[in-house]
N, C-alpha and C positions, 0 to 999 in steps of 0.2 A: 572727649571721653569715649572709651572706646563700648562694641556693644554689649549691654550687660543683660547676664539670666535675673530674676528674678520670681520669686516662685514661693506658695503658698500651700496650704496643707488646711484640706476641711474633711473636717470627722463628724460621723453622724452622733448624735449624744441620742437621748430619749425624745420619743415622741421627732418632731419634725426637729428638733433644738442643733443646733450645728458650732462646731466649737472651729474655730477659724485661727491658724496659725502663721506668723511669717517674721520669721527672725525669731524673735524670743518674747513676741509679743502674740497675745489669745484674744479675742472678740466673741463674742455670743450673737450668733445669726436664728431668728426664730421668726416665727409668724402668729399673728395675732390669734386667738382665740377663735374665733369666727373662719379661721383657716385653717383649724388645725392644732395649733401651736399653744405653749402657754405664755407668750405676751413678755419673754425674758430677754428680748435683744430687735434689733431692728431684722425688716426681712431681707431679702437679698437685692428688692429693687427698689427699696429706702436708702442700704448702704452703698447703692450707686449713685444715689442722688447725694448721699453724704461724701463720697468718693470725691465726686464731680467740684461740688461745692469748696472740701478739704483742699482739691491740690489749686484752685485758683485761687484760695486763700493764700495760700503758701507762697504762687508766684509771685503776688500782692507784695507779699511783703519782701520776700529775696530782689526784687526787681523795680520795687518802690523809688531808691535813689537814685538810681539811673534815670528817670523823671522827675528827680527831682519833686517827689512829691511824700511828703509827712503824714503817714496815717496816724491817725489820734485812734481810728475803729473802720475796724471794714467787719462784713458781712455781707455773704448771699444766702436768698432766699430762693430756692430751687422746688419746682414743683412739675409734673410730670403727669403725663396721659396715656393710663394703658389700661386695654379691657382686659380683666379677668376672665372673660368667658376664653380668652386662648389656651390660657394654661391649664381649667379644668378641662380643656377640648371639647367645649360646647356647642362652638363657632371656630368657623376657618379664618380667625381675623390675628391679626399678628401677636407674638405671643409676649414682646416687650415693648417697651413706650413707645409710643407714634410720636412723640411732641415733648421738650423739655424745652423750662423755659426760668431764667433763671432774674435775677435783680441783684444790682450790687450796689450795700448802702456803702458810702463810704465817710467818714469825716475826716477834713482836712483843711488846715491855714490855705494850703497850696493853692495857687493859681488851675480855673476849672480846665483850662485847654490841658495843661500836663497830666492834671487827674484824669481826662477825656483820652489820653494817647497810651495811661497807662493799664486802662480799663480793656483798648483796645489789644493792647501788647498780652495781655492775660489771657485772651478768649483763642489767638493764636500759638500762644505758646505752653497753655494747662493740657500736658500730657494724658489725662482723663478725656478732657472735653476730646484733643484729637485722636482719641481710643472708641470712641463712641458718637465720634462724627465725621468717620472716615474708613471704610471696611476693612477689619482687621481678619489675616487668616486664624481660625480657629481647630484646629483638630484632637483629636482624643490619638493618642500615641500607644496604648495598649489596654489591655483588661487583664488583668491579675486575680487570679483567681484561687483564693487561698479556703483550704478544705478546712475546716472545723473537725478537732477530732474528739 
């Protein structure tokens, strides 16, 4: 497959509330109460952990027979370490997670070795996981600056 754009669209709504666009699909990004926010959607370094989480579900299951293995239920539980003091600028400490760490329940008839090789197959091959475990270029491409009239 060859290389593809992909691309999304965030709009500031009220208050901190962020309306999140991609394809012809909308998510509600907000933050808690206690931040700011009024508590109407996940924040943005929840919906990484829900990101993370989502696409190695996904390989779970696109990539399931190929090992030969029968999910009755899968799930991860993702949980993650980051001080807040970076991003109010409190402290000079990093400004997103130090540490993610994730658990995969799985059920299955299948034999553990297969289930074990395709657990392994998932942590290599979840597009997320190697987005955020592997330094990706980032840059801002312009600023657009539109007058109000």
């Amino acid at each position: 497959m060859p290389k593809e754009i992909i691309k999304a669209t965030a709009s500031l709504q009220e208050g901190v509330k962020v309306d999140v666009q991609a394809r012809n699909f909308h998510i509600t990004i907000d933050e808690p109460e206690k931040l700011g926010g009024t508590n109407e959607g996940m924040n943005p370094v929840e919906m990484l952990l829900g990101a993370l989480g989502a696409c190695q579900t996904i390989v779970a299951r696109v990539y399931s027979h190929k090992f030969k293995v029968e999910l009755e239920e899968f799930r991860v539980e993702i949980e993650g370490d980051i001080d807040t003091d970076g991003f109010m600028n409190k402290s000079d400490v990093r400004r997103g997670y130090s540490d993610i760490r994730y658990t995969y329940y799985i059920k299955s008839p299948s034999p553990e070795e297969n289930i074990r090789e395709l657990a392994d197959f998932i942590a290599k091959t979840c597009p997320v996981d190697d987005t955020i475990s592997n330094p990706v270029h980032v840059s801002r491409t312009n600023i657009v600056i539109e007058k109000s009239v």
